[in-house]
C-alpha positions in Angstrom: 17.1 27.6 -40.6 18.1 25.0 -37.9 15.9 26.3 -35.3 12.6 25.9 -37.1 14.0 22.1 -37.6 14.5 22.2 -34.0 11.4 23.3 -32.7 9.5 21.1 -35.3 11.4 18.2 -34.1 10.6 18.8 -31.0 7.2 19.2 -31.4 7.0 15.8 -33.1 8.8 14.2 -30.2 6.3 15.9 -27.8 3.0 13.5 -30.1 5.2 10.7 -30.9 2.7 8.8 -28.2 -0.2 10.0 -29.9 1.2 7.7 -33.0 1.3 4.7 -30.8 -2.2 5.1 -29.7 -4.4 2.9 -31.7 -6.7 5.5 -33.3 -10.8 3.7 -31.8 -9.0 5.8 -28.9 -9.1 9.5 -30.1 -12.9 10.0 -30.2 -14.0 13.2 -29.0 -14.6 12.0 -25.4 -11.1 11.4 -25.1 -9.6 14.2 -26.6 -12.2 16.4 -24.3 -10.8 14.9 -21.8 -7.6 15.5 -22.9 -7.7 18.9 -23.3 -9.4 19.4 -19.7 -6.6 18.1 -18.2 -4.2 20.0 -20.0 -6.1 23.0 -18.8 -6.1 21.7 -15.3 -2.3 21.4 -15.7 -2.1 24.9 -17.1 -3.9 25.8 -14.1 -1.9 24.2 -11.4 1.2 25.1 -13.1 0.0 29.2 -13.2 -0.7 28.9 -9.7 2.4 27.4 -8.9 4.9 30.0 -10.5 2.6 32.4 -8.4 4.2 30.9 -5.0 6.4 32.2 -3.0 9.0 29.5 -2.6 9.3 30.0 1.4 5.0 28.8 1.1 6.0 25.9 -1.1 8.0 24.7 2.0 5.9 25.2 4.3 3.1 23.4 2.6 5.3 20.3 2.3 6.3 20.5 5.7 2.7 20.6 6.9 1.8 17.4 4.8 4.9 15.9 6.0 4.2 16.2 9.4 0.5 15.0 8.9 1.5 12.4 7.1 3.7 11.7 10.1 0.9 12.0 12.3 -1.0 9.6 10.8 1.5 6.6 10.4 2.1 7.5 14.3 -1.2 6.9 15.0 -1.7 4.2 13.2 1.2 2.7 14.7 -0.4 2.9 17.9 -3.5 1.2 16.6 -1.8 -1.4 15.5 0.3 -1.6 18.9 -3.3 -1.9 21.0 -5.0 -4.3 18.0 -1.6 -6.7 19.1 -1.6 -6.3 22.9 -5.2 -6.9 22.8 -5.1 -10.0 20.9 -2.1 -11.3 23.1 -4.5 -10.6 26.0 -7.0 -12.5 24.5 -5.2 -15.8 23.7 -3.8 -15.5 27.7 -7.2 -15.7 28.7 -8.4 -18.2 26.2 -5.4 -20.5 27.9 -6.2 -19.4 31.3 -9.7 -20.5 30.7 -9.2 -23.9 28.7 -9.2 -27.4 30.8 -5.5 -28.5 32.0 -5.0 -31.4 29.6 -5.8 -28.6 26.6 -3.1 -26.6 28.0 -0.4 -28.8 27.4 -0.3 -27.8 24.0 2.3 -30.3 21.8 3.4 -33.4 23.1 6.9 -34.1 23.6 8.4 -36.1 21.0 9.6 -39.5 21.7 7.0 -40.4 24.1 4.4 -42.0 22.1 0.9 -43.2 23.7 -0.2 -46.3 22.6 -3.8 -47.6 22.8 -4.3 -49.7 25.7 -2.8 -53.4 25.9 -0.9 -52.9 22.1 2.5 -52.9 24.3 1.3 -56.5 25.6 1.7 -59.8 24.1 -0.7 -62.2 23.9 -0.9 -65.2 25.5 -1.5 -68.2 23.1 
């Protein structure tokens, strides 16, 4: 009746990628390694009905707060990689001659080579 239609349609839906998969793709190597995976899924999927809920949580907590950890410290890192460099370029400009440390010139006061602002006598 309708549910054999049903679960056959379903099934087809479940392969419809397979028929968009150009077929130099499902040697045996592939479909090996298809079916490892599915077994690896099976596997991981039997283990996790096994858990307790309560040790599901606690599991993500635990990578939560490592994962936490982590950005924290590299956070830090980064903090010390800055405050270094600052450190660095203060000394670099404590260190260069005075005329270097001037940096930009203020606009508007243009230097001119010498004698260009004289005219000459004819």
């Amino acid at each position: 009746g309708g549910s054999a239609k049903s679960s056959t349609a379903k099934a087809i839906k479940d392969f419809e990628y397979l028929v968009g998969m150009p077929i130099s793709t499902l040697t045996a190597e592939k479909i090996e390694e298809l079916m490892r995976q599915h077994d690896q899924k099976q596997t991981e999927l039997s283990t996790l009905k096994k858990k307790k809920i309560e040790t599901m949580w606690m599991e993500e907590l635990d990578e939560l707060e490592a994962a936490l950890i982590e950005r924290d410290r590299a956070s830090v890192e980064e903090a010390k990689s800055e405050a270094a460099n600052i450190k660095k370029a203060k000394e670099a400009k404590a260190k260069a001659p005075p005329g270097a440390r001037q940096g930009l010139k203020r606009p508007g006061k243009q230097e001119q080579p010498a004698g260009a602002g004289k005219k000459k006598k004819a």
